[in-house]
C-alpha positions as CSV (number, residue, x, y, z in Angstrom):
1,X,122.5,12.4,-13.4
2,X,124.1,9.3,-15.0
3,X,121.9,7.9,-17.7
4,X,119.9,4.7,-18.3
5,X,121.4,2.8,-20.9
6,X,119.6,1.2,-24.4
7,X,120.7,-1.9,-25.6
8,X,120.6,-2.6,-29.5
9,X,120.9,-5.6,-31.2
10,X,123.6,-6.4,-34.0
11,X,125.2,-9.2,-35.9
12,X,129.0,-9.6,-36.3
13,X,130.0,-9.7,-40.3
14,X,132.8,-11.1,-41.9
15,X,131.8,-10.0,-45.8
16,X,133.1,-6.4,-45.9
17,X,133.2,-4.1,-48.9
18,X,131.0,-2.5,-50.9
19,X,129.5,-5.2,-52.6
20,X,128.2,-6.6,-49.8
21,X,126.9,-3.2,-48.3
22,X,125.1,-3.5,-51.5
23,X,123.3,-6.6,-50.8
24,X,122.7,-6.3,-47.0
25,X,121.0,-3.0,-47.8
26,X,118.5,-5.1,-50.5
27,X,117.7,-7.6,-47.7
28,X,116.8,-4.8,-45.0
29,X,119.7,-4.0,-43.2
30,X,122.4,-1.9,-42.1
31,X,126.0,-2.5,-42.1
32,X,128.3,-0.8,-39.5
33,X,131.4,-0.6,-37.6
34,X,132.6,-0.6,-34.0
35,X,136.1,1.2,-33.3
36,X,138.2,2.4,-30.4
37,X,138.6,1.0,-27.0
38,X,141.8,-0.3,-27.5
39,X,140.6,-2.9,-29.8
40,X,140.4,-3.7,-34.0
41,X,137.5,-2.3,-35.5
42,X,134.7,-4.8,-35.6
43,X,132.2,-4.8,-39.3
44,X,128.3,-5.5,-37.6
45,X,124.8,-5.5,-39.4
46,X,121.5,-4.5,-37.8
47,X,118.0,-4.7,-38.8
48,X,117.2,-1.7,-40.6
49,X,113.9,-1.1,-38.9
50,X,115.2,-1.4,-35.7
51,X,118.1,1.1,-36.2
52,X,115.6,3.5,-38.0
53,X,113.2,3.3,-35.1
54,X,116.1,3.8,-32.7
55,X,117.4,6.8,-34.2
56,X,113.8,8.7,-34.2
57,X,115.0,9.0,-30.4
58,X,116.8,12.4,-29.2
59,X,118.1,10.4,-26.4
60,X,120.0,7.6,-28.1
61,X,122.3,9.9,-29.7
62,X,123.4,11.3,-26.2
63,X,123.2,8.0,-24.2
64,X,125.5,5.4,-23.2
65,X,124.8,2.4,-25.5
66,X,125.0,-1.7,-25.3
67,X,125.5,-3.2,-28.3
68,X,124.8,-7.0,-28.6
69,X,126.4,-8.8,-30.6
70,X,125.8,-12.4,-31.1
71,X,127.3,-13.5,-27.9
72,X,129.3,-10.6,-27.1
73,X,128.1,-7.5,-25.7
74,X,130.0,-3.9,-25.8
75,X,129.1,-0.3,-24.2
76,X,129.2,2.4,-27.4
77,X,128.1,6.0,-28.1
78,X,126.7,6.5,-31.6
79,X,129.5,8.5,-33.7
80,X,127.7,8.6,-36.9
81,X,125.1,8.0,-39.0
82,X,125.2,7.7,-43.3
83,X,121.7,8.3,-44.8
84,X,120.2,8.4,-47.9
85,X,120.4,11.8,-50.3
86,X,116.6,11.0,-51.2
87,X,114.8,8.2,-49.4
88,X,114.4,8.2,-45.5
89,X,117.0,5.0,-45.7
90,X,120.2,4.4,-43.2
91,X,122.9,3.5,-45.1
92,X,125.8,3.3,-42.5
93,X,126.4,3.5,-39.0
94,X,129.7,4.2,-36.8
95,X,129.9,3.1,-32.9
96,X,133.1,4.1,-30.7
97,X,133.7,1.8,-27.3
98,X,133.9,3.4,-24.3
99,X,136.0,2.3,-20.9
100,X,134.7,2.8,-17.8
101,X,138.0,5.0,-16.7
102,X,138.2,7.2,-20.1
103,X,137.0,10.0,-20.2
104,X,134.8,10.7,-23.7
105,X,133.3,13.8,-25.1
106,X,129.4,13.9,-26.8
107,X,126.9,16.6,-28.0
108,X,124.4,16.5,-25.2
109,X,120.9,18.1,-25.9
110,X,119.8,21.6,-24.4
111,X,116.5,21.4,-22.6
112,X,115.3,24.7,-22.2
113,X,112.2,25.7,-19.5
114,X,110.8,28.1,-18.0
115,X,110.2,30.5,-21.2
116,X,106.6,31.2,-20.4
117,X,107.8,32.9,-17.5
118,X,110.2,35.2,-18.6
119,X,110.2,38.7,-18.0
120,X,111.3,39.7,-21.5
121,X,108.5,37.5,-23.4
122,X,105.7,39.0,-20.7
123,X,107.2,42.4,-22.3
124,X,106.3,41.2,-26.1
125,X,110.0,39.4,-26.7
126,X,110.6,36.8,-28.2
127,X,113.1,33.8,-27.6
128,X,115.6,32.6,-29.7
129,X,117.5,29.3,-29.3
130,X,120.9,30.0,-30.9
131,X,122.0,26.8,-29.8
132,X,120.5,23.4,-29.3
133,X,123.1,20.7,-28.2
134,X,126.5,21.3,-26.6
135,X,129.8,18.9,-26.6
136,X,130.7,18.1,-22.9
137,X,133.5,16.0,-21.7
138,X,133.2,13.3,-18.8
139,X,133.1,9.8,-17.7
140,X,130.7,7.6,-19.5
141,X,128.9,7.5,-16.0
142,X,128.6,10.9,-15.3
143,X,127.2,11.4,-19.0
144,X,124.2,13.6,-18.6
145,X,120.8,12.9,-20.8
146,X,120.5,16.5,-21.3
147,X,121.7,20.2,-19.9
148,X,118.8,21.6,-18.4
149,X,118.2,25.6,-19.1
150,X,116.6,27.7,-16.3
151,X,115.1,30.5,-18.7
152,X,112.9,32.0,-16.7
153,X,114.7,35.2,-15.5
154,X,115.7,36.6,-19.2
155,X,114.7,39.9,-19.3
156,X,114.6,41.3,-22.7
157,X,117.7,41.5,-25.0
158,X,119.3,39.7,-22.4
159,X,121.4,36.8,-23.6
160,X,122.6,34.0,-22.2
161,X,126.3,32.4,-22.7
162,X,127.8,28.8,-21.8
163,X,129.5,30.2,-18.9
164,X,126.0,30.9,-17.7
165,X,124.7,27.6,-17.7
166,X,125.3,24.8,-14.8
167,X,127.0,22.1,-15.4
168,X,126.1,18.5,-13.7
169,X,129.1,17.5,-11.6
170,X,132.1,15.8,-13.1
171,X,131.1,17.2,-16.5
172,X,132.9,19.9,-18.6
173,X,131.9,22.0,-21.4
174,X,134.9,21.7,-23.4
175,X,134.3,25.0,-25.6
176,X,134.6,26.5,-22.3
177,X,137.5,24.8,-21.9
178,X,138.9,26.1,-25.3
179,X,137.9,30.1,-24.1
180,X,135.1,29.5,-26.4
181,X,131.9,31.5,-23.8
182,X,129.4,31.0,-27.4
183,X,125.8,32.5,-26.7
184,X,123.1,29.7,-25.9
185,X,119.8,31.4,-25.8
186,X,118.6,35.0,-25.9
187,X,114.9,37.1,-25.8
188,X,115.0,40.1,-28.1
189,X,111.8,42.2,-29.4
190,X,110.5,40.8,-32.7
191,X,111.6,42.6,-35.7
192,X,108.7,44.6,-37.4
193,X,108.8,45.3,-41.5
194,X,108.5,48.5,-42.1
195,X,105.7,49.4,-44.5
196,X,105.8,50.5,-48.1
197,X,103.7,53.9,-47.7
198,X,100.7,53.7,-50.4
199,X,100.6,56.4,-52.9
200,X,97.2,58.1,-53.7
201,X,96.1,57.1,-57.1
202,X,97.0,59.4,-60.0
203,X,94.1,60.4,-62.8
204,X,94.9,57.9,-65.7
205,X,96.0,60.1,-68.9
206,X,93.9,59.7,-72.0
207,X,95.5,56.8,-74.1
208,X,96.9,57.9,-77.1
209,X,94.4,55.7,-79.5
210,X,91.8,57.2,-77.5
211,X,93.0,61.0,-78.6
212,X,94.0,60.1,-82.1
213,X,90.5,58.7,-82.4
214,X,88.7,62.2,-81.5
215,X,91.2,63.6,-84.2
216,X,89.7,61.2,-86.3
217,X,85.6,62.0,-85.3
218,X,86.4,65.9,-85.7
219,X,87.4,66.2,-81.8
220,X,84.8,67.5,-78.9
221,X,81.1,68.2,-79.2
222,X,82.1,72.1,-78.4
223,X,84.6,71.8,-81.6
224,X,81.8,71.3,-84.0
């Protein structure tokens, strides 16, 4: 299912450089840059807030993209994103264009339902999500919001591979396409720690200060 598409607002920048990375970042915002499409990569700023708030979203980093610009508008996918080491602060974001007629590829989320069902958890398994996005190849409108995971049938130490899964039509899983089958999901019983078997306690011996002090007090009452 083709996707709805967000639009995000940005300005267009013509003091590049470090420096003045420096100072947009002082006054709130975010610089960036839009490449590919056939065209010269274009420096941008956004309002921190709104790019922060933006990326919160699972789905903007799988959707198709309008970026405003002044008054220009492009369609992009998010590439990536610079943040801080410490503070919860974007520092940099990169957008690629996208055509229409091109074919792209993008990490799409896995959505997995149905787990409650499953005939392996009923049995006391457990499920474990070895993977959690996977890079698909299509036309920007065929781009899917997500891959949707029918678990519901995983019977216990069952696993299930990428060749398993369904793809949406006109969309590719390009591991696939590189022989690549990696395992996706699986339900396997729960490891249990074996436990430490508790010794019975051992009579404490006498402490030797104790022994040299009935030396010293002419030893037991049936010694005097």
């Amino acid at each position: 299912m083709a996707q709805h598409k967000y639009e995000i607002e940005a300005s267009l920048r013509q003091d590049v450089g470090k420096g003045a990375s420096r100072r947009l970042r002082h006054a709130e915002k975010v610089p960036a840059v839009v490449y590919g499409g056939g065209k010269p990569a274009t420096s941008i700023t956004m309002e921190h807030k709104k790019i922060a708030k933006a990326l919160d979203n699972e789905a903007f980093y799988s959707h198709i993209l309008t970026l405003k610009m002044d008054a220009e508008s492009e369609t992009v996918i998010l590439k990536a994103v610079q943040r801080h080491p410490c503070k919860p602060r974007v520092q940099h974001v990169d957008f690629q264009r996208v055509r229409a007629d091109e074919k792209l590829q993008m990490n799409v989320p896995l959505h997995f339902v149905g787990g409650e069902k499953a005939p392996g958890v009923k049995e006391g398994g457990i499920i474990s999500h070895i993977a959690s996005d996977i890079l698909v190849s299509c036309l920007p409108a065929q781009l899917p919001e997500h891959i949707t995971v029918d678990i519901s049938n995983l019977t216990l130490n069952q696993i299930l591979h990428l060749s398993d899964l369904s793809a949406p039509e006109g969309v590719e899983f390009v591991d696939l396409a590189h022989n690549n089958d990696k395992a996706v999901v699986s339900v396997h019983v729960p490891r249990v720690e074996e436990e430490i078997p508790t010794e019975a306690p051992v009579a404490a011996e006498v402490p030797a200060i104790a022994q040299k002090s009935e030396q010293e007090t002419g030893g037991t009452e049936e010694g005097k």
